[in-house]
N, C-alpha and C positions, 0 to 999 in steps of 0.2 A: 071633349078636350081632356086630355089627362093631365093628371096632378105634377108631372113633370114640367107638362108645356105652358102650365099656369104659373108652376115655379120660376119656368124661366122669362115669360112674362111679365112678372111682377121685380123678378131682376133687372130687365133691362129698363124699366120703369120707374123704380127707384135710383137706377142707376145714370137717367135722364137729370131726373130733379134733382141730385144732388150732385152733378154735375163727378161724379167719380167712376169711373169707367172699372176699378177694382172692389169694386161690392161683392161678393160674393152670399147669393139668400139660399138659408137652408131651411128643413120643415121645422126648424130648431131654435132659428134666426129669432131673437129678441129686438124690438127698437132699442132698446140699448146697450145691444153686441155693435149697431151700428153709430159709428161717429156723426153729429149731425142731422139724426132721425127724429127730431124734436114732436113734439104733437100737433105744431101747423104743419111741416112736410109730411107728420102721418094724416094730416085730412085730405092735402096736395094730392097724397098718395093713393085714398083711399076713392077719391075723386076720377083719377085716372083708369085708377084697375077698374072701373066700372066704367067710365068710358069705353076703354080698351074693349072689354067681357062683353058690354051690350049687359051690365045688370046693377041689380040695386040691392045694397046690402043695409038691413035696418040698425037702427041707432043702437037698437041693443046690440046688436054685434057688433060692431062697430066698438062700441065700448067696452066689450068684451074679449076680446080678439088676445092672446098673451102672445102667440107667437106666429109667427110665416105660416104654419103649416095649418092652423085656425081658419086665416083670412083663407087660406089654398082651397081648404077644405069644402067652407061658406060657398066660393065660388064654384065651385065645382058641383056642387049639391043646386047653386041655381042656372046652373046651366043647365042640369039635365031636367027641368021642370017644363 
């Protein structure tokens, strides 16, 4: 899966939970470029994208993650494992 389709992925999924259809996620994207991104919709979030992925992101990163293109990244490296 590429890093785009992860991006967009993670757009439409953020853009699920927080019920705003004009989200717009870049590799750039900060939870707090986005209105309403608070730290329970980021566990909501972080929840789903690994539903979605079929994968499991550990707590360290998780906690460490500063922006979209992090989490993109993390997923992308456990998919190809």
């Amino acid at each position: 899966m590429t890093e785009e389709a992860i991006l967009a992925a993670f757009t439409r999924i953020l853009r699920d939970l927080l019920g705003d259809d004009s989200i717009v996620l870049t590799m750039d994207t900060q939870r707090s470029d986005v209105p309403d991104w608070d730290s329970f919709m980021y566990v909501n979030f972080i929840v789903a994208a690994e539903q979605e992925l079929k994968i499991k992101f550990s707590v360290a990163d998780v906690e460490s993650f500063v922006t979209v293109g992090d989490i993109v990244r993390e997923a992308r490296a456990l998919l190809a494992r």
